[in-house]
C-alpha positions in Angstrom: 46.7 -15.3 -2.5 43.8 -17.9 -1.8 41.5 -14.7 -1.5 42.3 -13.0 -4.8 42.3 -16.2 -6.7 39.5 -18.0 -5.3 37.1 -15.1 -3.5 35.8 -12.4 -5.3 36.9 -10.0 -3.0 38.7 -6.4 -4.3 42.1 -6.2 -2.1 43.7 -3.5 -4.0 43.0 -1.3 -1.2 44.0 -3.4 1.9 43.6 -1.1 4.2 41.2 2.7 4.4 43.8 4.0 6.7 47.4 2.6 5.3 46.2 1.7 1.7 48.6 -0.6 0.3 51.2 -0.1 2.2 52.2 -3.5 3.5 54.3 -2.2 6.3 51.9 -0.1 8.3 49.2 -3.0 7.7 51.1 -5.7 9.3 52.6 -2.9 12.4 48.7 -1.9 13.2 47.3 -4.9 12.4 49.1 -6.5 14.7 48.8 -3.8 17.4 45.1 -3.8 16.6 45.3 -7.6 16.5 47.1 -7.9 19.8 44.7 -5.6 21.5 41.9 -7.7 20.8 43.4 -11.1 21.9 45.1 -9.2 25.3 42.1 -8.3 26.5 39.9 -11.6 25.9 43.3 -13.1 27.3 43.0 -11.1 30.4 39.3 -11.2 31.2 39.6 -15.3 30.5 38.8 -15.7 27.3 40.7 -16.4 24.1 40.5 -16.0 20.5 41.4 -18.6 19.0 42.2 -22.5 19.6 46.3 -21.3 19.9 45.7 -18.7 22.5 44.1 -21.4 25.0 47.3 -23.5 24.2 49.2 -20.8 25.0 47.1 -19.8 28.5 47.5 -23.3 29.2 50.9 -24.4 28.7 52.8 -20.8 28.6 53.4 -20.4 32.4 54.6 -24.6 32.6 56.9 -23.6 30.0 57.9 -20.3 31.3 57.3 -18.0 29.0 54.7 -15.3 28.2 51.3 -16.2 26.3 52.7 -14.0 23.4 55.8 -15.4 23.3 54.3 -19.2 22.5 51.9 -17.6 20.1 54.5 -15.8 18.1 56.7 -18.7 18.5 53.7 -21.0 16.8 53.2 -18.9 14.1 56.7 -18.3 13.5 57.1 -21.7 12.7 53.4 -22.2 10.7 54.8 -18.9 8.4 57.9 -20.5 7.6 56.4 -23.7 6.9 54.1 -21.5 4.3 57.0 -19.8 2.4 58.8 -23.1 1.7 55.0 -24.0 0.7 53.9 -21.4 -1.7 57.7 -20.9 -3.0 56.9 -17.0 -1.9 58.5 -14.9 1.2 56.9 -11.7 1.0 53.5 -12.5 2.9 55.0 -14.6 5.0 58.1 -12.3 6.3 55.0 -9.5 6.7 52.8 -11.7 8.9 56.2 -12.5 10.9 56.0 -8.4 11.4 52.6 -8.5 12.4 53.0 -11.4 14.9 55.7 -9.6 16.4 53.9 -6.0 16.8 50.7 -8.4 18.1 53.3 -10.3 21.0 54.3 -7.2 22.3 50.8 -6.0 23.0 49.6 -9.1 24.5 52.0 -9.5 26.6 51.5 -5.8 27.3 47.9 -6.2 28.2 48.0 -9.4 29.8 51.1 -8.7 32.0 50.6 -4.9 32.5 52.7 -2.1 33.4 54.7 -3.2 36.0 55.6 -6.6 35.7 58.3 -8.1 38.1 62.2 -8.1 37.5 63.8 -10.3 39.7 67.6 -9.3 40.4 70.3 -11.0 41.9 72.7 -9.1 43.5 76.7 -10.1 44.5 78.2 -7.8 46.9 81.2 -7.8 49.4 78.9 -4.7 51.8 75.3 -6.9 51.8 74.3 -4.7 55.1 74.6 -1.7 54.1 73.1 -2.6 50.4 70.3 -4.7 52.2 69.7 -1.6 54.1 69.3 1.2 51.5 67.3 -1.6 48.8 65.4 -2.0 52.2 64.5 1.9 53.1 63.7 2.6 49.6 61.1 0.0 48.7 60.0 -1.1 51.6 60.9 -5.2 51.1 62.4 -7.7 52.5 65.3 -9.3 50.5 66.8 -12.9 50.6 70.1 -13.3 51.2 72.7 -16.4 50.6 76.3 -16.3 51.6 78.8 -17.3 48.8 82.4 -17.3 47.8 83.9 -15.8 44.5 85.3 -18.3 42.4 88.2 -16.4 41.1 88.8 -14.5 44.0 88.6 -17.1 46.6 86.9 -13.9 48.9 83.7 -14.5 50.8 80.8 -12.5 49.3 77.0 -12.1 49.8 74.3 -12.9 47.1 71.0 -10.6 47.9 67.6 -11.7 45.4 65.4 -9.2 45.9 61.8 -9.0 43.5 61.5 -5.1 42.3 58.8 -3.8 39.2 60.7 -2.2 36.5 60.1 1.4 37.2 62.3 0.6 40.5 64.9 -1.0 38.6 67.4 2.3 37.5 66.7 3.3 41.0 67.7 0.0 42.9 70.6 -0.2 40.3 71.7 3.8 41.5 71.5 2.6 45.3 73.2 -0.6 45.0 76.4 1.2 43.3 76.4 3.4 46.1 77.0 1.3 48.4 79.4 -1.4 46.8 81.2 0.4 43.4 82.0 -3.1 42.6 79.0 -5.1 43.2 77.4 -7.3 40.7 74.1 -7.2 39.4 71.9 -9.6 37.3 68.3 -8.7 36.2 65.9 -11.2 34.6 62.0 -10.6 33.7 59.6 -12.8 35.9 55.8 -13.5 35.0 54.9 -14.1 38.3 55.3 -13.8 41.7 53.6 -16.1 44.5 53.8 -16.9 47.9 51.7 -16.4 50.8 53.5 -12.6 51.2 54.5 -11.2 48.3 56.2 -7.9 48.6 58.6 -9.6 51.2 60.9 -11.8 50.1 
């Protein structure tokens, strides 16, 4: 809006590739977008004054650097619909935003980022044993009682990549039908041996 009534700039075609198409502009601009900021994210740089914000203060806050950038802007687009009285640009940069987090976080965190699962079972040997042969780690394990149930049972954390989650899944089930399993994303891993936990 600002550029077509202010600048004398010709935006009837916004884009050589997508035309006018408003869709495809705000899914590759925001992959193209994202791209950009991922890698000068990754190599320690940053684009802008949000992205070092969101280097900063994303992993105190525990979440990804794309996930406090979308979030800002999520909240700086709404802000501008209720100001210009119009949704359509607005709801578009949302879409772009979104397209843009996802490759950020893509590039930043790579391919196999971490999946931490926390595993229940009532056979924690024979579990521990096949997670153990198959990925070569160590596992931390914490006796516990089932609510419910009032039966002692075993909870195993073990720290897999997510191409070894459908396989650890598969071997857990093998050994305990009724075994319990609970995956959540991780950013990071420390500690002074990593791939033993």
């Amino acid at each position: 809006m600002l550029i077509t009534d202010v600048l004398p700039v010709d935006v009837s075609i916004v884009s050589p590739l997508a035309g006018s198409d408003l869709l495809l502009c705000a899914i590759f601009g925001g992959l193209i977008s994202g791209i950009g900021s991922g890698m000068a994210i990754r190599f320690g740089g940053a684009m802008d004054g949000i992205e070092v914000l969101a280097v900063i203060f994303a992993k105190r806050l525990g979440i990804t650097v794309g996930t406090f950038v979308m979030a800002y802007n999520l909240v700086l687009y709404i802000i501008c619909g209720f100001v210009i009285h119009r949704w359509i640009l607005p709801l578009y940069s949302i879409v772009t935003y979104g397209a843009a987090l996802k490759t950020v976080d893509f590039i930043v965190e790579g391919l196999d980022r971490s999946k931490a699962a926390t595993i229940v079972t009532v056979h924690p040997d024979e579990v521990c044993a096949a997670l153990s042969e198959a990925f070569e780690c160590g596992m931390t394990i914490t006796e516990a009682k089932g609510y419910y149930s009032d039966s002692p049972k075993t909870v195993e954390y073990i720290v897999v990549n997510r191409f070894q989650v459908g396989k650890m899944k598969e071997l857990v089930h093998e050994n305990d039908r009724s075994a319990y399993i609970s995956i959540a994303e991780i950013a990071d891993v420390y500690g002074a041996n990593t791939d033993k936990v």
